[in-house]
C-alpha positions as CSV (number, residue, x, y, z in Angstrom):
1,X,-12.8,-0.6,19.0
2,X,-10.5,-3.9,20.0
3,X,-7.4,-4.4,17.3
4,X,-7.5,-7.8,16.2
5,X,-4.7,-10.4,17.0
6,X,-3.4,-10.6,13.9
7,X,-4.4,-7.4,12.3
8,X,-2.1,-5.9,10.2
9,X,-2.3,-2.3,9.8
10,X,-0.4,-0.1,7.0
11,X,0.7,3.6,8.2
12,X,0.4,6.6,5.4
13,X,1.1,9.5,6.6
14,X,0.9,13.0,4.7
15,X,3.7,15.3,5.1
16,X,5.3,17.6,3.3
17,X,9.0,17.0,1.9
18,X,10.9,19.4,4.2
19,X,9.0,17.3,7.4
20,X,10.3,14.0,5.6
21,X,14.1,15.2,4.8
22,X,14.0,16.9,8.5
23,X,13.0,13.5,10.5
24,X,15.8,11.8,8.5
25,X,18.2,14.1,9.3
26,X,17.7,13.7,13.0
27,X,17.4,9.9,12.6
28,X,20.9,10.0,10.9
29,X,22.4,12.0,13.7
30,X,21.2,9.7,16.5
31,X,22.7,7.0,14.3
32,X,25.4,8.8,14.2
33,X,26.1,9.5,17.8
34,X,25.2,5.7,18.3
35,X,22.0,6.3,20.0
36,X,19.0,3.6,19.2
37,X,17.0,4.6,16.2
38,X,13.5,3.7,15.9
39,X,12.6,1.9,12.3
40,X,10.1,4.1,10.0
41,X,7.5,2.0,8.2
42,X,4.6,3.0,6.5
43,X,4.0,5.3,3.0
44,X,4.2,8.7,2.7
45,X,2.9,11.2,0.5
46,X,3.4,15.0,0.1
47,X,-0.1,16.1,-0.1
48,X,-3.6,15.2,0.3
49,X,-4.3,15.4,-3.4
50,X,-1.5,12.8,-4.1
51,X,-2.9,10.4,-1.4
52,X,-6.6,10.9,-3.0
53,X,-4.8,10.3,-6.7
54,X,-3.9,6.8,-5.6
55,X,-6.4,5.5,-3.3
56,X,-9.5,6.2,-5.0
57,X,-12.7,4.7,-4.3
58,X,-12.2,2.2,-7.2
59,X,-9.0,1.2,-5.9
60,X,-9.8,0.7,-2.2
61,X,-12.3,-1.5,-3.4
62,X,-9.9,-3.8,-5.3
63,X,-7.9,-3.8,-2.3
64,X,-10.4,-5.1,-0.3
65,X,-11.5,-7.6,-2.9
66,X,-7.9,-9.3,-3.0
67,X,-7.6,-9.1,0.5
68,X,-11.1,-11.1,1.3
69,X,-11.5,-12.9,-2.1
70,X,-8.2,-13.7,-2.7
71,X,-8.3,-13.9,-6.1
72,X,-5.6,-16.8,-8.2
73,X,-5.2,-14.3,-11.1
74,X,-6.0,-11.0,-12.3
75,X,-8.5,-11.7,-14.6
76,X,-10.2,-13.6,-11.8
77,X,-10.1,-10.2,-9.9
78,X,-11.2,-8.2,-12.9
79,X,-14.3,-11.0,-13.3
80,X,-15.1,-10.6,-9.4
81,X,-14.9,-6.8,-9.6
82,X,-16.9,-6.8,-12.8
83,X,-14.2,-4.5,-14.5
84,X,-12.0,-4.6,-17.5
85,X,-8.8,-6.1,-17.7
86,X,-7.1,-3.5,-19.0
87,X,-8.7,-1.4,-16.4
88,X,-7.4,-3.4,-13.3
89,X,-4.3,-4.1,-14.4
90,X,-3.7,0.0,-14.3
91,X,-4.8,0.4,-11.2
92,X,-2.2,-2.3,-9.8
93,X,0.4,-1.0,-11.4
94,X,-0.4,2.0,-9.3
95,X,-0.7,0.3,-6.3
96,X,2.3,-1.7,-6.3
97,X,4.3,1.3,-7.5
98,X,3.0,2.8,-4.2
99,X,3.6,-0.1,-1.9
100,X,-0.1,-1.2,-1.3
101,X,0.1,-4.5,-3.5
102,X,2.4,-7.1,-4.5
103,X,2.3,-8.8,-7.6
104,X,3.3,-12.4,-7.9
105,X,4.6,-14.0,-11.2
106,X,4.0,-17.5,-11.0
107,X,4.3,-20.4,-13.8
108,X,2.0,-23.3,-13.2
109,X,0.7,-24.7,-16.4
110,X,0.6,-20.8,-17.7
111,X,1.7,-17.5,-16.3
112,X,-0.5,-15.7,-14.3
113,X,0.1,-13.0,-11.9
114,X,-1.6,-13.0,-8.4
115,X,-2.5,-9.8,-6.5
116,X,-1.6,-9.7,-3.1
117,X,-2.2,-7.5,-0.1
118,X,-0.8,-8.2,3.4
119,X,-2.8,-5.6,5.6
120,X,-6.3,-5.5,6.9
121,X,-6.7,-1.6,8.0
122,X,-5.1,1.9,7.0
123,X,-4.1,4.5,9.1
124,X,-4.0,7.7,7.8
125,X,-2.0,10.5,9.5
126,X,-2.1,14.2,8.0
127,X,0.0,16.6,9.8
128,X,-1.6,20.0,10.2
């Protein structure tokens, strides 16, 4: 399969808390020593269960919804999801708390808050 151009790809990787204090230790060595030091981007998360606790099935598809639809509010994102309110605003909480969304304020004529998300594909990496 052929990468688009201007795909944008988010990397999550799984891996437990002694691999993630281990890679930093090295990378602050080499930084240390003055030796180039490759930037880490991407989310992490300790386990599979945490991963599976965020990006549920409801929550990939509200993803995807503000990615294609790109809804101008959240209750214009609740309305093209056919969810509650209350509902969606939950799950973006979670998902900005995690890095997948952003949530911009913005003051036209009223508040409003618009969802964003600035990625097309995931890639998942679990370490076994």
């Amino acid at each position: 399969m052929v990468a688009m151009k201007n795909t944008k790809v988010i990397k999550i990787s799984v891996t437990s808390m002694r691999d993630v204090l281990n890679q930093f230790a090295s990378t602050l060595a080499k930084a240390r020593r003055g030796e180039e030091v490759e930037p880490h981007t991407g989310i992490s998360f300790e386990s599979i269960e945490g991963l599976r606790n965020v990006l549920t099935r409801r929550r990939l598809e509200l993803l995807s919804v503000i990615r294609h639809r790109k809804p101008r509010s959240v209750y214009e994102l609740s309305k093209l999801l056919n969810r509650d309110l209350k509902s969606v605003n939950t799950d973006l909480k979670v998902l900005e708390q995690n890095d997948f969304v952003e949530l911009k304020k913005v003051n036209d004529k009223r508040q409003r808050v618009i969802p964003i998300v600035e990625f097309d594909k995931i890639d998942i990496r679990v370490k076994v």
